[in-house]
N, C-alpha and C positions, 0 to 999 in steps of 0.2 A: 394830220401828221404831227402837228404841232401839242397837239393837247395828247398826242400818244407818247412823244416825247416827255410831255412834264410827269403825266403817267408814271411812264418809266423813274425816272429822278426822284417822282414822291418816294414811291413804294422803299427805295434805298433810305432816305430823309428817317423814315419812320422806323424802319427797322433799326436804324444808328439809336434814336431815342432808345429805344425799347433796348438797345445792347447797354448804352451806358447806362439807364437805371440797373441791368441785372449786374454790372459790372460794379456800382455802389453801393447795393446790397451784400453784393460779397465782400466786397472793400468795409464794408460795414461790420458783417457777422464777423471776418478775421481779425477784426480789430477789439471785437468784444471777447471771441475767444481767449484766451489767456488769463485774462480778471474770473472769466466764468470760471475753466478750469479749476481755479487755483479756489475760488472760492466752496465750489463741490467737494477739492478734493480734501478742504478742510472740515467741511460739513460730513465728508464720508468716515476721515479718521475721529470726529466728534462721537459718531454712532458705534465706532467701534472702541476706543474708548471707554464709552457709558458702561460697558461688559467689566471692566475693571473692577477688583472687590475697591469698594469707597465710593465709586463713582456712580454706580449704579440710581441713587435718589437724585441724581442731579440732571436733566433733559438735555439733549443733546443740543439745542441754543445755546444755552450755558459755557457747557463746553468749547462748542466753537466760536464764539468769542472770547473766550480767554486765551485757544490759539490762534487765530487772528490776531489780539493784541500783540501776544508775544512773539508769533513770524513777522510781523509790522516791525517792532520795536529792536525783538536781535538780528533779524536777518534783511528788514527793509523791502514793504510792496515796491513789485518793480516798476519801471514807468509803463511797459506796455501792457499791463496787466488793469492800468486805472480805470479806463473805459468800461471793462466787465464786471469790476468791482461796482462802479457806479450804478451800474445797471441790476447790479444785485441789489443794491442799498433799495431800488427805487421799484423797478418792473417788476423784479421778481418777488419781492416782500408783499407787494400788491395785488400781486395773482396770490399767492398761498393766503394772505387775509380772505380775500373771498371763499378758496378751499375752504378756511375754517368752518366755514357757516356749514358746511354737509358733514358736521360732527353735530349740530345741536338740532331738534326740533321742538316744536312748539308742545309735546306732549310731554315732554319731558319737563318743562316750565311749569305745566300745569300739576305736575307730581308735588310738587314744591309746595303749593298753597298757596293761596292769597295775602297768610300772614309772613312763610316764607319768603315769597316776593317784596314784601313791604320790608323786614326786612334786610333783604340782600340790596334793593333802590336805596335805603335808607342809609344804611352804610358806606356806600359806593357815593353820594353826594357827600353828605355830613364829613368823610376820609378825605373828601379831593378840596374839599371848601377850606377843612383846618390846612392841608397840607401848603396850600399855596398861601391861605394865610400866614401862615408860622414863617414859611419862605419868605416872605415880604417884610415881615418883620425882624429876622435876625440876619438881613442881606445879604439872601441867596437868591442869585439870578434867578428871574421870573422864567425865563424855559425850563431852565432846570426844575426848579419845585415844579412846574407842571410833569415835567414829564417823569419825577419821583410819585407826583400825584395817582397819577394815573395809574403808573408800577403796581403802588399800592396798595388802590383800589379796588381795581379792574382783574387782569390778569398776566402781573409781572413782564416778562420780556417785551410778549405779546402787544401787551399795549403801550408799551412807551416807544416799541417801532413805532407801530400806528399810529399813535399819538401825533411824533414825532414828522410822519405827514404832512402837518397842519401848522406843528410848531413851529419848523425847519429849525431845531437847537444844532449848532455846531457835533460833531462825532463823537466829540469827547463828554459833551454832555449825554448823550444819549449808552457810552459805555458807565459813565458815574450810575447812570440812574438802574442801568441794568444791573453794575456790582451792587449796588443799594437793597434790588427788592429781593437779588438772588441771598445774601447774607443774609435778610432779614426774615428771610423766608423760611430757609433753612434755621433758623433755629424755632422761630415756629414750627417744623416740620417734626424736629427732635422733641421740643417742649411740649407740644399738643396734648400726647399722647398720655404725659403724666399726669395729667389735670382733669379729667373725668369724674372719677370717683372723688377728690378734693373739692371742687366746682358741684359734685350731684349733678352731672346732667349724666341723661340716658343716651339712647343712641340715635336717637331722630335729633335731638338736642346739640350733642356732640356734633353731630352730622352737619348740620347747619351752619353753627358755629365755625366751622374748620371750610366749610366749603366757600363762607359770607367773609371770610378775614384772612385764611392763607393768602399768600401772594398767586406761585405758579401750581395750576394742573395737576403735575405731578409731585408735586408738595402735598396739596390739597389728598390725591388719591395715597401717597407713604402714609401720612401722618392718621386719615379718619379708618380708614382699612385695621387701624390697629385696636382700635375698640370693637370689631367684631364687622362680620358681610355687612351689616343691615345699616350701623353709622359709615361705611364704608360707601356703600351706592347710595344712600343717601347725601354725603356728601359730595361726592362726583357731580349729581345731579344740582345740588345748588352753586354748586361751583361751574357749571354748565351754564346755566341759568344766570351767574352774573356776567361772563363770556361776555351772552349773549348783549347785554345792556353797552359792550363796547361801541356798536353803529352808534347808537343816539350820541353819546359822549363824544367821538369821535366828530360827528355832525355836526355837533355845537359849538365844539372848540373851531372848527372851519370857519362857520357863521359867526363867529365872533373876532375870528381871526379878520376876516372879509369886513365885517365894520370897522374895527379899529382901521384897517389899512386906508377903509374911506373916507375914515373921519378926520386924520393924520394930513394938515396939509402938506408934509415933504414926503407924503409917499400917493398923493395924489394921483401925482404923472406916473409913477411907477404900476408893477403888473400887481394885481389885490391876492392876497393869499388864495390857493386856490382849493376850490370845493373837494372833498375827500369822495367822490361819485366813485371808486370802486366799494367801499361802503355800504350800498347800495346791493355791490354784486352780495357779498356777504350777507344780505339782507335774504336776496332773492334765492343763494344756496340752504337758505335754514327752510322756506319754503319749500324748496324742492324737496327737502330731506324729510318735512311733513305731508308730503304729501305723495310721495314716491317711494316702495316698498325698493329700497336699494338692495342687492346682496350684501350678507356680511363679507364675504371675501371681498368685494370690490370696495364697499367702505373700510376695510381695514388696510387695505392699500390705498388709500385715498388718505387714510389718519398719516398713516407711512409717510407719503408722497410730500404731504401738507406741512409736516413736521422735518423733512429734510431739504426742504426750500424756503423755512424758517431758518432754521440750522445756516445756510447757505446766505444769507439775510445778513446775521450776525456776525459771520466767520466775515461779511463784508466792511461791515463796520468796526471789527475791530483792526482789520487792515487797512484802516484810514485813522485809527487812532495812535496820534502820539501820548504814552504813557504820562512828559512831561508835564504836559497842560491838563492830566488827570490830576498832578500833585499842587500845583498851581494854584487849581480849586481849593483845596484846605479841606477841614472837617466840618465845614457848617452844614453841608450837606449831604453826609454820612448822617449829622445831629437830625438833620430832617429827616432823613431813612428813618431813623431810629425813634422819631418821635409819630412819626406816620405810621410806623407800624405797631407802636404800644394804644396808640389811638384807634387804631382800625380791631385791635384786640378787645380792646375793654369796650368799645360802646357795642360792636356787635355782640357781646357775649352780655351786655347790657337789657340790651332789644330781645334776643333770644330768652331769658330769663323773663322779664317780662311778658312777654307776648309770645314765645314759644310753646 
C-alpha cells in the first residue's frame, strides 16, 4: 500500500518537472520573440528595398544594417526586444554561415586552377597580414583592423560577422568594418569595369582579378558581368572559391584567440575564447553540395533563405549600434578601409599578370 502510495505522488513529481521546463521554454521563445520579429521585419523591408532604382547593386545585408542603425539611433531598440536581437547577432548568424557552404562545391574550386587558387590564398593572407599590420601601426584598435582585415579579404559583410565570432569586437566595431568594405567595395564595383582594356586583361584575367579583390558577392558578380558572360562566371566562380577559404581563417583566428587567452595570466581563470565549431558545419554543407545533386529550385531557395538570415544578422547588429561611438572612432580606420583595399587591388592584379 505504501509503495502504491509513493507511486502515486511520483507520477504527479514528474509531470510537474516536465510542465515547468515546457512552461520555460515558452517563457523562453516569448521573450525572444519581439527582437526576432523586429529583426526579420527589417531584413524583410532590406529585400524589398534592394528593387529600388540605385539600390539594386547593393545586397540586402547592406541594407539592413544601415536600417538597423538608424531604427537603433532615431527611433531606439526597445528593451523587450534585446533578447531576440541577441540571438540574432549570435544563433541565427551561425546557422546561415553554415547555410553558406550549400552555395559552393568542390568543383567549382577546381574550375579555378591551381594557379587561380594560389592566387586568390595568396592575396587573402598577404590583404589580412598588411591590414592588421597597418592597424597596429597608425593605432587602430587590434579587433577592429582584424575584422577590416577579414572584410577585405575574405568576403565583406560575410566575414567580419564571422570573424567577429572569434574576435568578440564591441557592435560598433563590427558596423565600422561593415561601412568600411561596403564603401570600398562599391567603388570597386563602379571602377572595375573601366579598367580592362587600360590594364589588357582579357576575360579569364578580368574574371580573376574581380573575383580575388572585390570585397562582397554581389559586387564581385555587378562589376565582372560587365566585360562580358565568360569574365562574368568566371569571376563568380573565384569569388566562390575565396568564400570558401573563410572556415580555415576563421579556425585560426579561434586557435589563436584560444592561446593568447591561455597564455594571458589575467584571463587564466577566465572562460578561453571559444572554438568557431559551426565552421565546421559550413565545412560539412560544401561537402554535401559536392557530393549531392541538389535541385535548382531547392538551392535557390536555399541562396534565398541563407541570404535573408544574414540580412537578419545585421539588421541585429545594427540595432545595437550606437551611431556615437561610430564617430568616436575617427578616420584611422576608414584610412585602413582605404588602404586594405588599394592593397588587396594592386597585388592581386599583380599575381594575376604574372601568373595568370
Amino acid at each position: 500500500m505504501n509503495a502504491l502510495a509513493r507511486t502515486e505522488t511520483a507520477i504527479p513529481a514528474s509531470s510537474n518537472r516536465a510542465g515547468r521546463q515546457a512552461v520555460r521554454g515558452d517563457r523562453n521563445s516569448a521573450r525572444l520573440l519581439p527582437g526576432l520579429m523586429l529583426a526579420a521585419g527589417i531584413a524583410a523591408l532590406a529585400f524589398v528595398l534592394r528593387h529600388l532604382p540605385g539600390l539594386s547593386s547593393f545586397s540586402p545585408m547592406i541594407i539592413a544594417i544601415v536600417l538597423g542603425i538608424a531604427f537603433h539611433n532615431l527611433v531606439g531598440t526597445p528593451a523587450t526586444a534585446r533578447p531576440g536581437v541577441a540571438f540574432s547577432m549570435r544563433k541565427v548568424l551561425r546557422f546561415a554561415i553554415i547555410l553558406l557552404g550549400l552555395q559552393l562545391t568542390a568543383s567549382q574550386v577546381a574550375e579555378v586552377g591551381a594557379a587561380g587558387i594560389a592566387i586568390i590564398a595568396a592575396t587573402l593572407v598577404a590583404t589580412f597580414a598588411f591590414t592588421v599590420w597597418l592597424g597596429r601601426l597608425i593605432g587602430v584598435d587590434a579587433k577592429l583592423a582584424e575584422l577590416i582585415a577579414a572584410g577585405t579579404s575574405i568576403c565583406g559583410a560575410s566575414a567580419v560577422i564571422a570573424t567577429n565570432t572569434v574576435t568578440k569586437a564591441p557592435d560598433e566595431d563590427v558596423a565600422y568594418a561593415v561601412a568600411c568594405v561596403t564603401v570600398f567595395g562599391s567603388i570597386a564595383m563602379f571602377a572595375y569595369p573601366l579598367l580592362p582594356g587600360l590594364l589588357q586583361l582579357g576575360p579569364h584575367a578580368y574574371g580573376l582579378w574581380a573575383g580575388s579583390s572585390i570585397h562582397e558577392i554581389a559586387q564581385v558578380v555587378a562589376a565582372s558581368f560587365q566585360d562580358g558572360q565568360q569574365a562574368g562566371e568566371f569571376g563568380t566562380v573565384a569569388k566562390l572559391t575565396r568564400v570558401m577559404m573563410l572556415a580555415p581563417v576563421v579556425i585560426a583566428l579561434g586557435l589563436a584567440a584560444r592561446q593568447r587567452a591561455s597564455a594571458s595570466r589575467a584571463t587564466r581563470s577566465s572562460t578561453a575564447a571559444p572554438m568557431p565549431w559551426f565552421v565546421l558545419g559550413f565545412v560539412a554543407m560544401v561537402g554535401i553540395n559536392s557530393l549531392v545533386d541538389i535541385p535548382t529550385e531547392a538551392k535557390a531557395w536555399v541562396v534565398t533563405s541563407t541570404t535573408f538570415l544574414l540580412a537578419m544578422a545585421l539588421a541585429a547588429m545594427g540595432l545595437e549600434t550606437d551611431i556615437r561611438k561610430l564617430r568616436a572612432k575617427g578616420l584611422r580606420p576608414l584610412l585602413l578601409g582605404l588602404a586594405a583595399f588599394l592593397f588587396i587591388a594592386t597585388f592581386s592584379l599583380m599575381l594575376v599578370k604574372l601568373l595568370g
